[in-house]
Every structure is written in C-alpha cells, then in structure tokens.
C-alpha positions in Angstrom: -32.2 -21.8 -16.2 -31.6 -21.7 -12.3 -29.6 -19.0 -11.2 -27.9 -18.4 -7.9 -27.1 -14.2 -7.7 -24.6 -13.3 -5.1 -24.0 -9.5 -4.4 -24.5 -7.0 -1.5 -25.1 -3.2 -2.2 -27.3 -1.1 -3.9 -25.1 -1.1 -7.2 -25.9 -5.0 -7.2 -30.0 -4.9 -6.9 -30.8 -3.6 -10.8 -28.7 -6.4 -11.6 -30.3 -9.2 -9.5 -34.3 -7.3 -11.1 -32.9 -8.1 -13.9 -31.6 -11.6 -13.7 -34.9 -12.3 -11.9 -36.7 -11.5 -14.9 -34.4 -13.8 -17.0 -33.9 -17.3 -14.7 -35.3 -18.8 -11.8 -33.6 -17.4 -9.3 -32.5 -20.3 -6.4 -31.3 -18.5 -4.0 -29.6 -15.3 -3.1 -26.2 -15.0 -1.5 -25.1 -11.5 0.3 -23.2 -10.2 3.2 -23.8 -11.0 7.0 -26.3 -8.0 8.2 -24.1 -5.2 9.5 -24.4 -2.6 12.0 -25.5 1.1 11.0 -26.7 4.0 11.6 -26.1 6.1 15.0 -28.0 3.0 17.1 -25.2 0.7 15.4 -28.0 -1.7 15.0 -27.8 -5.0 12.7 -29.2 -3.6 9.4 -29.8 -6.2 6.2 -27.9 -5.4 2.9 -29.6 -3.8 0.3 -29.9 -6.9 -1.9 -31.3 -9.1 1.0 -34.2 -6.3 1.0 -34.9 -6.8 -2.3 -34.3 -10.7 -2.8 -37.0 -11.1 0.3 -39.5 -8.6 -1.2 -39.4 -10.4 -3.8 -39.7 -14.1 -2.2 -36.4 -15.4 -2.8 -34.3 -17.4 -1.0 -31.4 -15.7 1.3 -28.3 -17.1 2.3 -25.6 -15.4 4.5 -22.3 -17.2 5.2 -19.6 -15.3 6.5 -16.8 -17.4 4.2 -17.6 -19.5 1.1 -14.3 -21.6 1.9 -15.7 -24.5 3.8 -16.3 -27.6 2.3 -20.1 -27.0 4.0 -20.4 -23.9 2.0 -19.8 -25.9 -1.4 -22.3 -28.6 -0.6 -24.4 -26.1 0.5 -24.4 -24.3 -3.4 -24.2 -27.6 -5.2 -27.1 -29.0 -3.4 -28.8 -26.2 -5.6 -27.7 -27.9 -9.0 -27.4 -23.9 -10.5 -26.8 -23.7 -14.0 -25.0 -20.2 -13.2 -23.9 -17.9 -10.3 -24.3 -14.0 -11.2 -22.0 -12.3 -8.7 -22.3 -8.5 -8.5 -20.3 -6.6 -5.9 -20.7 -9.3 -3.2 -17.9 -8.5 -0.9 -16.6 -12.5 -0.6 -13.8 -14.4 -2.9 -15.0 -17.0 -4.6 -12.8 -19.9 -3.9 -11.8 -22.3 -7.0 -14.4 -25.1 -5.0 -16.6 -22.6 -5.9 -16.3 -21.2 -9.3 -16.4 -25.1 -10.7 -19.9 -26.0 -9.2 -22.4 -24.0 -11.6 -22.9 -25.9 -14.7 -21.9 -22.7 -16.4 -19.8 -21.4 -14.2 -19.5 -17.8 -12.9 -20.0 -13.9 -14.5 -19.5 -10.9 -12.9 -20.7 -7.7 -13.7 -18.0 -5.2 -13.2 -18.2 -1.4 -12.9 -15.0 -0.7 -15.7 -13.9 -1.2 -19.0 -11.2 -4.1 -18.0 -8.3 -4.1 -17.3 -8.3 -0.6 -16.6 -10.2 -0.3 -13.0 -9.9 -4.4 -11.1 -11.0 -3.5 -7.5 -13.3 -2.5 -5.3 -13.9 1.0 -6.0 -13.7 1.1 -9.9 -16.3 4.4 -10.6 -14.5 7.1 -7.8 -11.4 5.6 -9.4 -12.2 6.5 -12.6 -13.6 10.3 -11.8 -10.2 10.6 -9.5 -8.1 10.0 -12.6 -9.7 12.3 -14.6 -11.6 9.6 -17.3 -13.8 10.5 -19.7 -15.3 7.2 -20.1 -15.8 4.0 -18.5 -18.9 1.5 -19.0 -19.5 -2.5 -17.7 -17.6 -6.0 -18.4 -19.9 -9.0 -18.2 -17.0 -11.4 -17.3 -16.4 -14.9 -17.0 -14.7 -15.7 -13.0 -11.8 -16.9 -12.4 -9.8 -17.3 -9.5 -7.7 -13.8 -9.8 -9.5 -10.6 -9.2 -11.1 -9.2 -12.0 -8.6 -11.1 -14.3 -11.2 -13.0 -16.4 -12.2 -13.1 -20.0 -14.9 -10.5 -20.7 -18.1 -11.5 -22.5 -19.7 -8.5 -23.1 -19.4 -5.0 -22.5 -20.5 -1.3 -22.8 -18.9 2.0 -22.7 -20.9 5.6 -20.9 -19.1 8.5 -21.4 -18.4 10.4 -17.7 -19.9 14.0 -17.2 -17.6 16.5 -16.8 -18.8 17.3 -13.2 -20.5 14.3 -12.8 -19.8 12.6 -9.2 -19.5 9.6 -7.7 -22.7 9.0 -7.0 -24.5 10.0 -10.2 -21.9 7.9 -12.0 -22.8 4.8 -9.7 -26.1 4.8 -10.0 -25.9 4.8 -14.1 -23.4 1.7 -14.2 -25.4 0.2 -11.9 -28.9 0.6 -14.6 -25.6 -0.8 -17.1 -24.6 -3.4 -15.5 -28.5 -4.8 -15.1 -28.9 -3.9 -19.0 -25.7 -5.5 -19.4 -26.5 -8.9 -17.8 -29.4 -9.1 -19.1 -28.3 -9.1 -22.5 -25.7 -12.3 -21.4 -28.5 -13.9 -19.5 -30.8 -13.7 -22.9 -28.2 -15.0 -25.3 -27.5 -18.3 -22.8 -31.4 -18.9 -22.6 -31.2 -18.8 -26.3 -28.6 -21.3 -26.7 -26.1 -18.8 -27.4 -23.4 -18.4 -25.1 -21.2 -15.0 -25.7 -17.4 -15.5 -26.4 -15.1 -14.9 -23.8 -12.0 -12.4 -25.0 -9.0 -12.6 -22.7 -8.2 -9.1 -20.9 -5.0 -7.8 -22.9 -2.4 -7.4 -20.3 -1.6 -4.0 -21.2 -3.4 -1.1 -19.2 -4.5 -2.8 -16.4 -5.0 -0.8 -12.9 -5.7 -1.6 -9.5 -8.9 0.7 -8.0 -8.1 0.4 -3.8 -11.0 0.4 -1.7 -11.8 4.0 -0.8 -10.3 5.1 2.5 -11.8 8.2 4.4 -8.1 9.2 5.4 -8.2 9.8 1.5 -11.0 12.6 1.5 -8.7 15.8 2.9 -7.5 18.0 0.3 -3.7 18.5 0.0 -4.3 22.0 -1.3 -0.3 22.1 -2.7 -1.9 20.1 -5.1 -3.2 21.1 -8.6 -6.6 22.2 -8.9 -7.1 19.9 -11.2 -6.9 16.6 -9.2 -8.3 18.1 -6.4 -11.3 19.0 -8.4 -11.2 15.1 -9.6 -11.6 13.7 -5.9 -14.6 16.4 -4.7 -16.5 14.9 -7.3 -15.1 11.1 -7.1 -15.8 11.4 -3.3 -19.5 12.6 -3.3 -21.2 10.9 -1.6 -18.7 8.9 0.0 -16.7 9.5 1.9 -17.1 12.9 0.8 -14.0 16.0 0.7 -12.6 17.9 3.4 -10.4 20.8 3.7 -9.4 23.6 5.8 -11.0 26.9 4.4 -10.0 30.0 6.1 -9.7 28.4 9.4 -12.9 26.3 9.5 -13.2 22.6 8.3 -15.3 22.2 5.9 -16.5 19.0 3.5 -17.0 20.0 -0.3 -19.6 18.7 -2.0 -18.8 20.8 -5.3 -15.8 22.6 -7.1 -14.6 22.7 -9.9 -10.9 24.1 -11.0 -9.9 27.4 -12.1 -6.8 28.4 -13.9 -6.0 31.3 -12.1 -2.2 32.2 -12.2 -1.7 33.3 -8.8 1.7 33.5 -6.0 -0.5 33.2 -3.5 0.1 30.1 -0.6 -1.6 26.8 -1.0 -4.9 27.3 1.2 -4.9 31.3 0.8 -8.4 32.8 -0.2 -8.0 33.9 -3.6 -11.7 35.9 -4.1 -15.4 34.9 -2.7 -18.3 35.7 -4.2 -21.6 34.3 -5.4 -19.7 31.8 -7.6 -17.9 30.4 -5.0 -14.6 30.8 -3.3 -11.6 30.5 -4.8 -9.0 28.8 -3.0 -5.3 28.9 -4.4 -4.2 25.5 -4.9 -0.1 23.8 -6.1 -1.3 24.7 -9.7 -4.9 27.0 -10.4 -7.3 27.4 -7.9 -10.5 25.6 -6.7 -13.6 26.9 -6.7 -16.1 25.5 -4.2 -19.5 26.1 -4.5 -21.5 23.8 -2.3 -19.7 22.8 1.2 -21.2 22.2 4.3 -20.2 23.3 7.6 -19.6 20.5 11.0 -23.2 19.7 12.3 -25.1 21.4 9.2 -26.4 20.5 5.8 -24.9 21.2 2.2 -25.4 25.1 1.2 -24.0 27.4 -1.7 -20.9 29.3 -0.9 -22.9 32.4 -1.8 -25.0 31.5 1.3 -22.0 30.2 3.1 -20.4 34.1 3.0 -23.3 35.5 4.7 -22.1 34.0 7.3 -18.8 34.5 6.6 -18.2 38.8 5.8 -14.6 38.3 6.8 -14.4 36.6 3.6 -15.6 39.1 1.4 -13.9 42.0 3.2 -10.6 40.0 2.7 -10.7 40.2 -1.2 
C-alpha cells in the first residue's frame, strides 16, 4: 500500500510513525520552512524532521492548485493520502487522484469542533470530552463522512497542551487502526456527519489571550487552561501585566470591581471576576519564567498587606 502523508506540526508526526509502520510511505508533503525563533531564521516543520530522519521523501509546494502540483502527486500512483494538520486545502484535482482517496485525522468528535484549533476550542467551552475522527475528505472543511473514531475524556484542569499531546498519541492509534483494516481488505464504513451540532473552532488569535475580568470566573478559568501553551493568558493584576499559566475558579460571592484583589496567599490570588473569582497560582512576570503566586507575593508584600 503506497501512501503519501501530508501534515506539518508536531500533532501530525505520531500519526505519520504510525502510518510508516503500516504502508510504504512515497513521499511526504508539509509546509514551506518558516522563519522562527529570535534570529527569524528558516526553520523545517516538525514533520519534515521526522519524514527525513527517517529517509522519506519531502515535498514542499506552497499551493496544491496547479495543474503541476497534480501531476506531480499522480506521478506517485498512491493508493491513499493521510493528511494530518497540514495547513493547505486540498483542491477537488486533488482529493480524486489516490486510488483510495483521502482521510484525515481530526482532533474532535465531528461535527462539533471543524477548524483549526479544535482541542483549545474544546477546553474554552468548557467540554468534558472530545476524542479523534478518522474521516474520509471531501472538498468542505471537515464536512466528510467519519470512518472511525474515539472519545478521551478532558481533565478538569487539564490544558491545552497536555490535551494536544494525547489526541495527537489518538489520532496515530487511531489511523493506524484504518490503515490496518484497508491492508486487510477491509475498508471501514464511512457515516455521514449528522448536521446537527456542528461548530466552527477559529484559528487561535493572541488578541484572544487578555482576560476580560467582567467576565465569569468560570470562562476565564476555561481559556488560562485552553491557552497554555499558546498563546498563553494575560491580565492586568494589581497594576502589573502578568501571563497566567494556571487558575482555576472560585465561587466567591463578592461586590468587589472586576480586577480588585480579593485575598493572596499561598494558594494563589484571588481576583474578583463578572461572576466568582479567579484564582491564579502560576503566572509569570514580563522578562521572567513561570513561578507560584506564593513565590510571586514575596515579591509583592503590598499584596498581602492589602487583604
């Protein structure tokens, strides 16, 4: 079974390990390198590490809609292209030249979650679970027939990050699964996403990541964790901008302003919010790394005097 695996960050490279150990893989498509870092220099994706560790083919283009770019993937003669977080539309010219066409490995339980940033979407909402679609492409975004699927419960704090790195171990176990039933002869049956309950997850925005704090606790809890790592909360606390790595929400009645220090201590500082209060208990102050509020208030006595 010849394969070509198309995908771009690190969520995508469990994926492509495990389609490797399934198919002959023909060659891998990702993003154009990008610049990063404080140098700005040209840095290769974290797939196009992987796929030339491991020997394979890589292929760049910066649009799959010329009529080069098609010849280019049917000169391959793949039986099927995995795509996994890639970053390009696939173009219908596209989707019709694998023998078996398409799957994507997605990072929701479709409907709910089509986008680019389906796990910080989830935490921001406030789900309890989520899980992987194995899903047949089509020409809409995220709009095709699922083939398989699993569900993972969220952590009650858990963030962004953790939660990534645990669809991204899904989605490999996932496609692997799909992969080993076509080798068998099997192929799995595609069932139509119901129309009902479908959302849009936007790309994450840093404009996004400072805290309203007339908001309720509650959702402003949601986002510290959906933004950690990236692109991470911030919020003015007693005059000093700080990004919060960890809070959680309190539901302290209170007729304090939104912003007002509620109490500080070695569990964190309260901050009164639209609704509760917000307790942060790791932050990290401009130009430093990520501390405990406890360790944050030695530096910071006005707090604790202002109780």
């Amino acid at each position: 079974m010849k394969i070509v695996f198309a995908g771009t960050p690190e969520f995508a490279v469990p994926s492509l390990r495990a389609a490797a150990g399934k198919a002959e893989i023909v060659a891998v498509y990702t993003q154009p390198d990008r610049p990063a870092g404080r140098g700005r220099a040209l840095t290769p994706s974290p797939v196009k590490r992987e796929a030339l560790a491991r020997g394979f083919e890589v292929r760049q283009p910066e649009s799959l809609r010329t009529a080069a770019a098609r010849e280019a993937l049917r000169a391959l003669e793949p039986d099927l292209m995995v795509v996994v977080a890639y970053g390009l539309l696939l173009p219908q010219g596209i989707l019709d030249i694998p023998r078996d066409g398409c799957w994507n490995v997605h990072a929701s339980l479709l409907p709910r979650w089509r986008g680019a940033a389906p796990v910080q979407r989830a935490i921001e909402a406030g789900d309890t679970e989520t899980g992987v679609c194995l899903m047949q492409m089509e020409k809409g975004l995220d709009t095709g027939p699922v083939l398989l699927s699993q569900t993972l419960a969220i952590g009650e704090h858990e963030t962004g990050g953790q939660l990534h790195d645990r669809l991204a171990d899904l989605g490999a176990q996932v496609l692997a699964d799909g992969l080993g039933l076509l080798r068998a002869g099997i192929r799995p049956v595609a069932k139509p996403q119901p129309e009902a309950g479908a959302t849009y997850a936007r790309k994450l925005d840093k404009a996004e990541a400072r805290l309203d704090w007339s908001q309720p606790a509650q959702v402003l809890a949601n986002r510290v964790r959906a933004f950690n790592p990236w692109p991470m909360a911030e919020a003015e606390v007693a005059g000093e901008r700080l990004r919060i790595h960890a809070a959680i929400a309190m539901p302290t009645q209170h007729q304090a302003s939104p912003g007002a220090v509620l109490a500080a201590g070695r569990d964190g500082i309260d901050i009164a919010c639209g609704d509760g209060a917000l307790r942060i208990r790791t932050l990290q102050r401009a130009g430093g790394k990520a501390i405990t509020a406890a360790d944050y208030l030695n530096a910071r006595r006005d707090l604790l005097a202002a109780r």
